[in-house]
C-alpha positions as CSV (number, residue, x, y, z in Angstrom):
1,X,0.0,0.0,0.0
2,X,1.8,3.0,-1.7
3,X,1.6,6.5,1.1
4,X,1.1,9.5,-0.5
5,X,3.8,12.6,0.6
6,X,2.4,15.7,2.5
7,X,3.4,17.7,-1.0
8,X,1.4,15.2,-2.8
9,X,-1.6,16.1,-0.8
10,X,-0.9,19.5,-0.6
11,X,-0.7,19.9,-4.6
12,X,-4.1,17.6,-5.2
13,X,-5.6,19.9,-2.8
14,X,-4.7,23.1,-4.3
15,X,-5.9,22.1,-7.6
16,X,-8.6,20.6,-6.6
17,X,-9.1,24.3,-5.0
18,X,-8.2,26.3,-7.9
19,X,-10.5,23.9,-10.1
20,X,-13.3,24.7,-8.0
21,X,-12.2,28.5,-7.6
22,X,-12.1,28.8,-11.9
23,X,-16.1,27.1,-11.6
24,X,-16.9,29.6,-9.3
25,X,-15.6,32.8,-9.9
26,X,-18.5,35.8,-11.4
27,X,-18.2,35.7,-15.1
28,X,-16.7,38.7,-16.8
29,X,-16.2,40.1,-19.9
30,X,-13.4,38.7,-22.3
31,X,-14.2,40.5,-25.6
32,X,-16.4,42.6,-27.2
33,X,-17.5,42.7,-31.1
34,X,-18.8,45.6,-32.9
35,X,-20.1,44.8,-36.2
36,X,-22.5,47.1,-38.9
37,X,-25.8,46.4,-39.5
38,X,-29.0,47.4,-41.0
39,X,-31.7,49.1,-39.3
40,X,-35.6,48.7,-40.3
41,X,-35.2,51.8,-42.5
42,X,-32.3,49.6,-44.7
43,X,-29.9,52.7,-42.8
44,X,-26.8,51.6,-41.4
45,X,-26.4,51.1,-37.3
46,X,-24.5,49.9,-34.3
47,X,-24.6,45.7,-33.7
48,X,-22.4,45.0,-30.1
49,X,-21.8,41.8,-29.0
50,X,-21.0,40.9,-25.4
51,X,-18.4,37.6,-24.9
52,X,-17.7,36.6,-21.2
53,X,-15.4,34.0,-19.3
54,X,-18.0,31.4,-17.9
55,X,-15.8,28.3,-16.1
56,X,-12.8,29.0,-17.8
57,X,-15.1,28.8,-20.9
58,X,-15.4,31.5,-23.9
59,X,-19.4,32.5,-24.4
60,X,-21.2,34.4,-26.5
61,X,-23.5,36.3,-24.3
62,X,-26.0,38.6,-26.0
63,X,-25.8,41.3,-28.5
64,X,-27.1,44.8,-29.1
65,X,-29.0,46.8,-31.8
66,X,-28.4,50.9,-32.1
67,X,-31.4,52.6,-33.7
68,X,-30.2,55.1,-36.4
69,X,-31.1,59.0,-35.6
70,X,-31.7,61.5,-37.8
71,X,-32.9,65.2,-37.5
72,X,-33.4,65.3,-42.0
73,X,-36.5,67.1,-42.2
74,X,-39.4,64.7,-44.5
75,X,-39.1,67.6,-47.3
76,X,-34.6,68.0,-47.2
77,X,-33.4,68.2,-50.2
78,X,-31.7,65.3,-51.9
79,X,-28.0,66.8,-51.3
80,X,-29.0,67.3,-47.4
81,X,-30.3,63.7,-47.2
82,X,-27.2,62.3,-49.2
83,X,-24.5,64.0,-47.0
84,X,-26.4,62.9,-43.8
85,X,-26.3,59.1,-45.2
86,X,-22.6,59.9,-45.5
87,X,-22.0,61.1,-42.0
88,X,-24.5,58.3,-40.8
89,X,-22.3,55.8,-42.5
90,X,-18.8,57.4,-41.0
91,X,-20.0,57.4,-37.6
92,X,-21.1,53.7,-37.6
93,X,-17.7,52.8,-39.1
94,X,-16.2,54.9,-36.4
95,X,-18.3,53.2,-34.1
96,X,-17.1,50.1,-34.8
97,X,-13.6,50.8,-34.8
98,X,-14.1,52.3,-31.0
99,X,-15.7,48.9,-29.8
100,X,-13.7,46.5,-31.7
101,X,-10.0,48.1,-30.4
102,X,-10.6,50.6,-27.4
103,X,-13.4,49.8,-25.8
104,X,-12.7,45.3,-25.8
105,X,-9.4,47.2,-24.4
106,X,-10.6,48.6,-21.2
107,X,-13.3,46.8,-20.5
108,X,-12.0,43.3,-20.8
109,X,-12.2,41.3,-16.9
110,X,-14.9,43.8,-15.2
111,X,-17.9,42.0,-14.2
112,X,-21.3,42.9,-17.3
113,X,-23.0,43.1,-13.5
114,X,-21.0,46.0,-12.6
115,X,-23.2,48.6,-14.7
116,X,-22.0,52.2,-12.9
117,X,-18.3,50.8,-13.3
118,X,-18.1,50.5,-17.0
119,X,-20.7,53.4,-17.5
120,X,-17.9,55.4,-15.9
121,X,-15.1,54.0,-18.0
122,X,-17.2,54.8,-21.0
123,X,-17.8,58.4,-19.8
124,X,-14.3,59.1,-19.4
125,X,-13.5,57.2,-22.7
126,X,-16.1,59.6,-24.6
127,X,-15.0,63.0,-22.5
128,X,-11.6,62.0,-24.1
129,X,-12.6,62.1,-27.5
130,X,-14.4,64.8,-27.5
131,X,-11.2,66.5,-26.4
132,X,-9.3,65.1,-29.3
133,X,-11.6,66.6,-31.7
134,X,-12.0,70.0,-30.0
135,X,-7.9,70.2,-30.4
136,X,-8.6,68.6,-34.5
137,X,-10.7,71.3,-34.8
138,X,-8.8,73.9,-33.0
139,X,-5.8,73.4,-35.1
140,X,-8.1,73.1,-38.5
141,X,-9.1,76.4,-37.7
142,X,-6.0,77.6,-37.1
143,X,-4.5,76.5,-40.6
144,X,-7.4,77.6,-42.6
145,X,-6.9,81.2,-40.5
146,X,-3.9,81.3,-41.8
147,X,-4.6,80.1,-45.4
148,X,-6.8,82.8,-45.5
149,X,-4.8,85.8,-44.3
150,X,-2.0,84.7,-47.0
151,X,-4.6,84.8,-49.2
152,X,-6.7,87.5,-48.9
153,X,-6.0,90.8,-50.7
154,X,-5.3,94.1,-48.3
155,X,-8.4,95.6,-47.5
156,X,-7.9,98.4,-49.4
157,X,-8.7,96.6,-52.5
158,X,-12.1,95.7,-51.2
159,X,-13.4,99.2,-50.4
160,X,-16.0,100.3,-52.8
161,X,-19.6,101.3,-53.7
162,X,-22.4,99.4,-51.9
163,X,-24.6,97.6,-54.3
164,X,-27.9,99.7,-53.2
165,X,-31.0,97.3,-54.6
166,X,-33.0,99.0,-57.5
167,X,-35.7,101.7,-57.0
168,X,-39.2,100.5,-56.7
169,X,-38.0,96.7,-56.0
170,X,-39.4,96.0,-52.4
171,X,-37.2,93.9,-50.4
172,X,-39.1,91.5,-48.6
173,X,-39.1,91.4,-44.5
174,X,-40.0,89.3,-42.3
175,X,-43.5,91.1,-40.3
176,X,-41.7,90.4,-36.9
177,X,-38.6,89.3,-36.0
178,X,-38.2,85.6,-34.7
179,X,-35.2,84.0,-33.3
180,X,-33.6,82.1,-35.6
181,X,-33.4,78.6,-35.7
182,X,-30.6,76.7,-33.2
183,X,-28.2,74.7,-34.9
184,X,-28.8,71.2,-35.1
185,X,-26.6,69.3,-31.9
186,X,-23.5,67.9,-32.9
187,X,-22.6,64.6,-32.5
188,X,-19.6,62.8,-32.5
189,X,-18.9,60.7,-35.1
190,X,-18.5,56.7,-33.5
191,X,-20.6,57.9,-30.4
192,X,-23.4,55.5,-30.6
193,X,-20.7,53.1,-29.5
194,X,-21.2,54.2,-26.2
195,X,-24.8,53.7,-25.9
196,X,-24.4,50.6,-27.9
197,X,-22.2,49.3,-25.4
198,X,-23.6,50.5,-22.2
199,X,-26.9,48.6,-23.2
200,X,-25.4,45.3,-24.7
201,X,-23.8,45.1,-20.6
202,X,-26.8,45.9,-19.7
203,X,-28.6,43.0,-20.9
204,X,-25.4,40.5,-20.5
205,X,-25.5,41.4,-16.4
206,X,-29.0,40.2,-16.6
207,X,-28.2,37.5,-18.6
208,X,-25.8,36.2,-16.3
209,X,-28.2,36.9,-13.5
210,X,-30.6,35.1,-15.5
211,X,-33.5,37.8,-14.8
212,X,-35.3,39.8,-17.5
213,X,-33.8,43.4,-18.3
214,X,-36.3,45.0,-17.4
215,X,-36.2,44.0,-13.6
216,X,-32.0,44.3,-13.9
217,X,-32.4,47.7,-14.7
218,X,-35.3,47.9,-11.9
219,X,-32.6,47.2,-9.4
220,X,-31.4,50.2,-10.2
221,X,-33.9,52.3,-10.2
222,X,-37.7,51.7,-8.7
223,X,-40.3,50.0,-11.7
224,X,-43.4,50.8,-13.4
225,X,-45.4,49.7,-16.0
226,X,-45.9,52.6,-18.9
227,X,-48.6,53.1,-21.0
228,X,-48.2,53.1,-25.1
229,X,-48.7,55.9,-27.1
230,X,-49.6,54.1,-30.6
231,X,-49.3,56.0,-33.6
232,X,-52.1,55.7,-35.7
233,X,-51.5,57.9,-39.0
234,X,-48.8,59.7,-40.4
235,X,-49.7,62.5,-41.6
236,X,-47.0,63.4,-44.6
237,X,-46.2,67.0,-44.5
238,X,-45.6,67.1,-47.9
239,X,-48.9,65.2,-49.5
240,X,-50.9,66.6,-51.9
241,X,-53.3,67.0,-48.6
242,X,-53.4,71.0,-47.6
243,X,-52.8,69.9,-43.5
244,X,-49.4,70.1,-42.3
245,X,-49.5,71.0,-38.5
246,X,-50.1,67.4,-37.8
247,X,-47.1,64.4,-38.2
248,X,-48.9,61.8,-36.0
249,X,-51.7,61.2,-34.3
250,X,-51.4,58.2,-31.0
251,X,-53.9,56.5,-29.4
252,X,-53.6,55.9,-25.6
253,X,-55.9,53.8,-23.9
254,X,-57.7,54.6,-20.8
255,X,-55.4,53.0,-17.8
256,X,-58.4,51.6,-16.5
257,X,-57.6,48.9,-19.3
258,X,-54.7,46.2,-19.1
259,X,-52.2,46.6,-21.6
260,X,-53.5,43.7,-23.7
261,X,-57.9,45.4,-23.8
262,X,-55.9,48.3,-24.9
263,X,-54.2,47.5,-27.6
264,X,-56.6,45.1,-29.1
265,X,-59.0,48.5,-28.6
266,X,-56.2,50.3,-31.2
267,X,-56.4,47.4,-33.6
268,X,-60.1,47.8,-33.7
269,X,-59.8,51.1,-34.1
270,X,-57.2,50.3,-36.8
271,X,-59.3,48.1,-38.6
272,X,-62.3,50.4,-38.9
273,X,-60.2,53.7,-39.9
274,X,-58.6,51.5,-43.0
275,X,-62.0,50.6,-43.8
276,X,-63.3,54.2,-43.7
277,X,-60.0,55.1,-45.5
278,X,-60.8,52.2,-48.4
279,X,-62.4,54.3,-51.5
280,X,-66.0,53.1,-52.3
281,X,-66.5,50.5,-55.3
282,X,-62.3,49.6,-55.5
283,X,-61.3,46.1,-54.5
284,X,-59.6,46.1,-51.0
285,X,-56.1,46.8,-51.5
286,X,-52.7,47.3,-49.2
287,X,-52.7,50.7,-47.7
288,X,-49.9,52.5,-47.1
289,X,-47.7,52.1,-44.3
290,X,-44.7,54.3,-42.8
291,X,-41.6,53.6,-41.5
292,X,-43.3,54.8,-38.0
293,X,-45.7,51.6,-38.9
294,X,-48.8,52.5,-39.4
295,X,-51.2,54.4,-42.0
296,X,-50.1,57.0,-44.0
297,X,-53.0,59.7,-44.7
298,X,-53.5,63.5,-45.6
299,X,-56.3,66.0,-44.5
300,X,-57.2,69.4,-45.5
301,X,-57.6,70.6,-42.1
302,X,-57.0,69.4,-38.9
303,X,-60.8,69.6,-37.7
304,X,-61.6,67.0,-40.4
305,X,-59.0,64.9,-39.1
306,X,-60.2,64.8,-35.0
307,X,-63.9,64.2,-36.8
308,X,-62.7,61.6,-38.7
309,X,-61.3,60.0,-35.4
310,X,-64.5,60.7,-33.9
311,X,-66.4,59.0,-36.5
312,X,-64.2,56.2,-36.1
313,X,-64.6,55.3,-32.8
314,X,-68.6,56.1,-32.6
315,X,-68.7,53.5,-35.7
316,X,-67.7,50.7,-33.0
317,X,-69.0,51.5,-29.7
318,X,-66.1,54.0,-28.0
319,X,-66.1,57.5,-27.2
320,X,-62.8,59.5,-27.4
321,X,-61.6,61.0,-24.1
322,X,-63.5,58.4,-22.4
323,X,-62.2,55.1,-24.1
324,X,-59.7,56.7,-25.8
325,X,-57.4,59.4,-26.0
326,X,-55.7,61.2,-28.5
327,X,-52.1,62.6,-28.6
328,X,-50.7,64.5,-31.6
329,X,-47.1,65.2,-32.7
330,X,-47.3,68.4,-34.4
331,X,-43.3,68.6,-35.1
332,X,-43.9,72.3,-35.8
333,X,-39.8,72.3,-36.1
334,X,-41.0,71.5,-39.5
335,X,-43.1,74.3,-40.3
336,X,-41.1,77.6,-40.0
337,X,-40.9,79.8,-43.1
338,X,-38.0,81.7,-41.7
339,X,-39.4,84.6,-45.0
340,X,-42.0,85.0,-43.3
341,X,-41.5,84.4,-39.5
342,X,-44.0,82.1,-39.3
343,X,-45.3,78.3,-39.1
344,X,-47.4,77.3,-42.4
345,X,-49.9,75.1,-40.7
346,X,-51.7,74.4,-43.8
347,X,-50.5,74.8,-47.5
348,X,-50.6,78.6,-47.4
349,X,-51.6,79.8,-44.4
350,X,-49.2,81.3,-41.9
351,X,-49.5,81.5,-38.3
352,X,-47.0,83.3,-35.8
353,X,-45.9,81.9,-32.6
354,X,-48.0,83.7,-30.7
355,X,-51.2,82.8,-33.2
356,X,-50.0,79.6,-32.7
357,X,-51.0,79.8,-28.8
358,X,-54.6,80.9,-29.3
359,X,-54.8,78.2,-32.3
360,X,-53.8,75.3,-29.6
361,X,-55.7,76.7,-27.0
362,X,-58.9,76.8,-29.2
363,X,-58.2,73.4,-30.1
364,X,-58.0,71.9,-26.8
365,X,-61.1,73.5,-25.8
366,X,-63.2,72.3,-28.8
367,X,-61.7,68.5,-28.7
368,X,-60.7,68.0,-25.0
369,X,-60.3,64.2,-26.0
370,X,-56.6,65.4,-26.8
371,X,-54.7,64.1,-24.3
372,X,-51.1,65.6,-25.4
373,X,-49.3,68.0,-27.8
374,X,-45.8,66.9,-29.2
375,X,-43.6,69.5,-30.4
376,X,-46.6,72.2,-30.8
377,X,-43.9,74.4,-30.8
378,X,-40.1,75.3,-31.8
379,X,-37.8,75.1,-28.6
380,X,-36.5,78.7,-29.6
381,X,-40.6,79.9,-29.0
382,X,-39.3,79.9,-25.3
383,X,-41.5,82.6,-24.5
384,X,-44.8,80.7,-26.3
385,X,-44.1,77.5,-24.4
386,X,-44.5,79.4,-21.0
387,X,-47.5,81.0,-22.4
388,X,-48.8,77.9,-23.5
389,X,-48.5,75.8,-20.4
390,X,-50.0,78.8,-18.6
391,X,-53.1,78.7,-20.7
392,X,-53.3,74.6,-21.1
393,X,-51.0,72.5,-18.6
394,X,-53.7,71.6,-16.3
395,X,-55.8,70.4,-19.6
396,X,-53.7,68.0,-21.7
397,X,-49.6,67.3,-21.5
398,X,-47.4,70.0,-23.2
399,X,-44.5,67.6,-24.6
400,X,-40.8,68.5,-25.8
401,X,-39.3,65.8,-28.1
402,X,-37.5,67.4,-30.8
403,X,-38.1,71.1,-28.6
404,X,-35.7,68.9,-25.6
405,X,-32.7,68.8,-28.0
406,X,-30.2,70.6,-25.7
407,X,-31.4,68.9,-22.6
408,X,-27.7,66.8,-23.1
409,X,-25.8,70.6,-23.0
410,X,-27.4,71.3,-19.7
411,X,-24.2,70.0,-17.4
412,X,-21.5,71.7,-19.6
413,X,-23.3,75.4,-20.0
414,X,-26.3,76.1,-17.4
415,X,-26.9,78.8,-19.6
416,X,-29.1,76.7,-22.2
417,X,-32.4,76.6,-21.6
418,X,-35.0,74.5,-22.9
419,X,-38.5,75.4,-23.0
420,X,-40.9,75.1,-20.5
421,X,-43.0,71.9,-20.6
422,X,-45.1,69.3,-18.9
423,X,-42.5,66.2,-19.9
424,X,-39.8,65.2,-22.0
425,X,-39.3,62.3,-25.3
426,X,-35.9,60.6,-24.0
427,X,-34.8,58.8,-27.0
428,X,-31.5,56.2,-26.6
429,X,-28.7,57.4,-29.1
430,X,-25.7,58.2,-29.5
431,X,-23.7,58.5,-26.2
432,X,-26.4,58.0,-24.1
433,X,-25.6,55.2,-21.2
434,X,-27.8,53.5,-19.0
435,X,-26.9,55.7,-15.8
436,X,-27.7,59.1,-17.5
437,X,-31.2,57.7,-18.7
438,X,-31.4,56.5,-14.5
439,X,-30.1,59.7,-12.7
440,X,-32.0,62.0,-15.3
441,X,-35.6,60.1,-14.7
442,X,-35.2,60.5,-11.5
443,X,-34.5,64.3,-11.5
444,X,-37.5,64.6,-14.2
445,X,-40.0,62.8,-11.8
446,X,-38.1,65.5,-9.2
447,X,-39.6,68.2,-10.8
448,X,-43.1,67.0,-11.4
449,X,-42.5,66.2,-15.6
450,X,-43.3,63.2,-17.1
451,X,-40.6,60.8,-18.8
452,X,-41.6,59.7,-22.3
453,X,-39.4,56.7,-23.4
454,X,-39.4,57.3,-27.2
455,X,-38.4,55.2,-30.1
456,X,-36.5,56.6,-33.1
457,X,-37.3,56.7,-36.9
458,X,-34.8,54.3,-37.6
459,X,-35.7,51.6,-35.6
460,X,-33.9,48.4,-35.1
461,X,-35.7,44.8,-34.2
462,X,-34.0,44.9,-30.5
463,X,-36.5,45.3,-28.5
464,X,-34.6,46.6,-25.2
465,X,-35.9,49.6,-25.3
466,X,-39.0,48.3,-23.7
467,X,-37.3,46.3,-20.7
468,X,-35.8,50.1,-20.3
469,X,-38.6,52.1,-20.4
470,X,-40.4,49.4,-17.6
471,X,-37.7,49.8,-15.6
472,X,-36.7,53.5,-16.0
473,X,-40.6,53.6,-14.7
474,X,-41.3,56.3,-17.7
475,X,-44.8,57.6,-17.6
476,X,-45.8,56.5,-21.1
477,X,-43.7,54.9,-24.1
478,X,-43.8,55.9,-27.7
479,X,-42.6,53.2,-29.9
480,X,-45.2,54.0,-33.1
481,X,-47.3,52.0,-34.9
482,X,-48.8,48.3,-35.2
483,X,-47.1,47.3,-38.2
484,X,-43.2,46.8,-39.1
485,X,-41.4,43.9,-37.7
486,X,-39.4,46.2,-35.4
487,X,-41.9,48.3,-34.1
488,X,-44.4,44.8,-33.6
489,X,-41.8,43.3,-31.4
490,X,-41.6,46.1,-28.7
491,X,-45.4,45.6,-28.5
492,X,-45.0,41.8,-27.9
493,X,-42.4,42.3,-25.0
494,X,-44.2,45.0,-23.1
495,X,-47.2,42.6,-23.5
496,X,-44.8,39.6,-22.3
497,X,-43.5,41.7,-19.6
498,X,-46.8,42.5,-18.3
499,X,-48.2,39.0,-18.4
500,X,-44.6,37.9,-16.6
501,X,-45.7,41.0,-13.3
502,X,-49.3,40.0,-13.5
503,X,-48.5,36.1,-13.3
504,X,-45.9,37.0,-10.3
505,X,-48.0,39.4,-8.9
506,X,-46.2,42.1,-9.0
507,X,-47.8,44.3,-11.6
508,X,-48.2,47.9,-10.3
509,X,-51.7,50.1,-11.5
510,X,-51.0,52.5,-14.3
511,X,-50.4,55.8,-13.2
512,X,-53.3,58.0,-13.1
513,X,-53.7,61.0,-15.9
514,X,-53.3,63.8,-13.9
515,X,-52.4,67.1,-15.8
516,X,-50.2,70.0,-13.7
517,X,-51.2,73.2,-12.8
518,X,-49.3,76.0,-14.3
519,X,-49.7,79.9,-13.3
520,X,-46.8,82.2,-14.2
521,X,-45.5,82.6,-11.4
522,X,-44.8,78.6,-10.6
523,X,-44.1,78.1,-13.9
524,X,-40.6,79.5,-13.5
525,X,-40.2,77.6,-10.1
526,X,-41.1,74.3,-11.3
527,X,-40.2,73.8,-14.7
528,X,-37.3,75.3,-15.1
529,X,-34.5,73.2,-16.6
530,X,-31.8,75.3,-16.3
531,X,-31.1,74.7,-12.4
532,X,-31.3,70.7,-12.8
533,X,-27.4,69.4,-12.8
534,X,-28.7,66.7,-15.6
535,X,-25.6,64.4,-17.2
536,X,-25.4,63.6,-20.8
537,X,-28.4,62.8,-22.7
């Protein structure tokens, strides 16, 4: 009978130790794979894929879908729209190239469950390229400063004779001066690397938690259930169709109804409005459907389109503002003529900002069913926006999607404002990371505005942004339509997900529709951006 040494033992033990040690150490991230894709649009986006060390063992975790953004106008010109493609396409390559070499760098053997630790690392990582192209640009204008001084012919060979414009040519002017439109944000080209891979960690720590996103990300931050805002017609601002103040109108159902009574109540509303839409005597044929999915109509005015809604729903039993409501997304971004100084509402006719005001308010008071206003102004209208909320905050939501632009400025320069407003579209892009979306709810439910989880043109088919909007607790979500692949599977996970709370009894009551109160003098107090110490949105 063979005796085994002490260092025998002592070596079989400490393997047997570190073998046991290797099947029980927390996964963590060994690599991560940035590839481009195509969005729903056929535009090109952000794919990030999330590999981790699982008992010594390589695994493909999960991935992650970027939505494409774009602030290109319906009506841009075809040189606007092929330059943005352009810069679309750069910044996805540059995206790629920042998760494929730096970022797999830096975050290689932290934990995917760790979520504020690598949101931090990717903070710093963007604050330091943003530096690098503030000094690129710096010294770009420096050369062409100096190209141009060697260049430029002394002065006194400019000076001459004005060119005065001919007699009796009247030189148009705008009736009242308006401020003129803010530049569009800029964005850094590979940024939606950030996002992309602040959410594909997102879902790997739940993953390897083996819970649902949604209640990872509720660890974080308290959850709630939010109600959709389904798009119903697009309204195409540049269709024969004289109405133009209107670019959607969403249906949001009563939140006396589960999620599931409420949207079947959209589809039947759905089904009857492409019936009413079908022309008499022509064979039933495939309507038209946006990238936002859903119908694509035109009006002549906007009271024919609320009575046609009305119509609608009588012809099946419900009664807007009652079993329905209605919220309308008047982009009025889109409707400046800078000429003139004012928004063309309908082909022709011109309203200022101001006209504007009365025009809403005299809406609101004729077709209370209307729950919310999107965008009824521009966010340089500052002035009409406190008016506005003034005259209708404690009747329907005053919202700021495209009018909320700057919100990400409002750390670096507490100068920017933003206007005042009831709540704010949060859309995921760019640099966005999951901590900014979670400290910035918070501060928005703070100060008594609602959070609108949005979804971009460009969607993709990931459907994360739901399990983040459940868990963010946003007061409603806006994903669009009922057709499209990728807007149809958001709707089937918030469906799943409310099924999973009801079934574990856990599902919270929909918030109730409460509107705020605004008088001018608490309008300043309470909804007031510039004093919140928001992060990057």
């Amino acid at each position: 009978m063979s005796h085994c040494t002490y260092q025998e033992v002592y070596s079989e033990n400490t393997f047997c130790f570190s073998l046991l040690a290797a099947h029980t150490k927390s996964p963590v991230i060994c690599k991560l794979v940035g590839r481009k894709v195509l969005d729903g649009v056929g535009q090109p986006t952000l794919e990030v894929e999330i590999y981790c060390t699982v008992k010594n063992y390589e695994k493909r975790i999960c991935s992650t879908v970027m939505s494409s953004h774009s602030h290109i106008p319906e009506n841009a010109l075809p040189e606007t729209t092929e330059a943005d493609e352009k810069e679309r396409n750069d910044s996805v390559n540059s995206a790629v190239e920042w998760v494929n070499e730096s970022l797999n760098m830096m975050l290689r053997g932290l934990k995917p469950t760790d979520q504020c630790k690598v949101d931090k690392i990717l903070g710093e990582y963007f604050t330091k390229k943003v530096e690098e192209r503030k000094e690129v640009q710096k010294q770009e204008e420096e050369e062409a400063m100096l190209a141009l001084t060697s260049c430029t012919p002394s002065a006194t060979s400019l000076h001459g004779k004005k060119k005065s414009a001919k007699p009796g040519k009247k030189v148009a002017v705008a009736e009242r001066a308006i401020p003129c439109a803010e530049p569009a944000e800029s964005v850094l080209q590979g940024s939606v690397a950030i996002g992309g891979t602040s959410l594909a960690v997102a879902k790997a720590g739940a993953t390897i938690s083996h819970i649902p996103l949604y209640l990872h990300i509720a660890l974080l931050k308290q959850m709630t259930l939010p109600l959709p805002m389904v798009t119903l017609l697009n309204c195409e601002k540049i269709s024969p169709a004289k109405l133009r103040l209107v670019k959607e109108v969403m249906l949001i159902p009563p939140v006396q109804l589960s999620l599931k009574q409420g949207i079947e109540r959209v589809l039947d509303i759905q089904k009857e409005m492409m019936r009413l839409l079908q022309p008499p005597g022509e064979p039933r044929a495939l309507k038209r459907i946006s990238h936002l999915g859903c119908l694509i109509t035109g009006c002549d005015n906007l009271e024919q389109l609320l009575l046609l809604m009305q119509t609608v729903c009588n012809n099946i039993g419900l009664e807007l503002g009652t079993d329905m409501h209605l919220a309308i997304n008047c982009a009025a971004h889109e409707l400046m003529d800078y000429v003139k100084g004012k928004y063309e509402i309908l082909t022709g006719t011109f309203k200022s900002p101001d006209e504007m005001v009365d025009m809403y308010v005299e809406l609101i008071n004729k077709f209370p069913f209307i729950m919310a206003l999107i965008d009824p102004l521009r966010k340089e209208d500052r002035q009409q926006w406190s008016n506005i909320c003034c005259a209708l905050g404690s009747k329907c939501y005053l919202i700021a999607e495209d009018a909320a632009t700057y919100i990400s400025k409002l750390k670096i320069d507490q100068n920017i404002n933003v206007p005042m407003c009831s709540g704010v579209v949060l859309k995921y892009i760019n640099q966005t990371k999951v901590s900014d979306l979670i400290e910035l709810t918070g501060l928005l439910d703070g100060q008594r505005h609602i959070t609108i989880l949005g979804s971009p043109d460009g969607e993709s088919s990931d459907d994360s942004l739901v399990d983040l909007a459940v868990g963010l607790g946003a007061r409603f979500i806006k994903l669009g339509g009922l057709s499209r692949g990728e807007r149809v599977t958001k709707y089937n996970r918030l469906l799943a997900i409310e099924e999973e709370l009801a079934k574990n009894r856990t599902l919270r009551m929909s918030f109730f529709l409460t509107f705020f109160y605004f008088n001018k003098n608490s309008v300043e107090n309470i909804l007031n951006f510039q004093n919140l110490p928001l992060t990057h949105i």
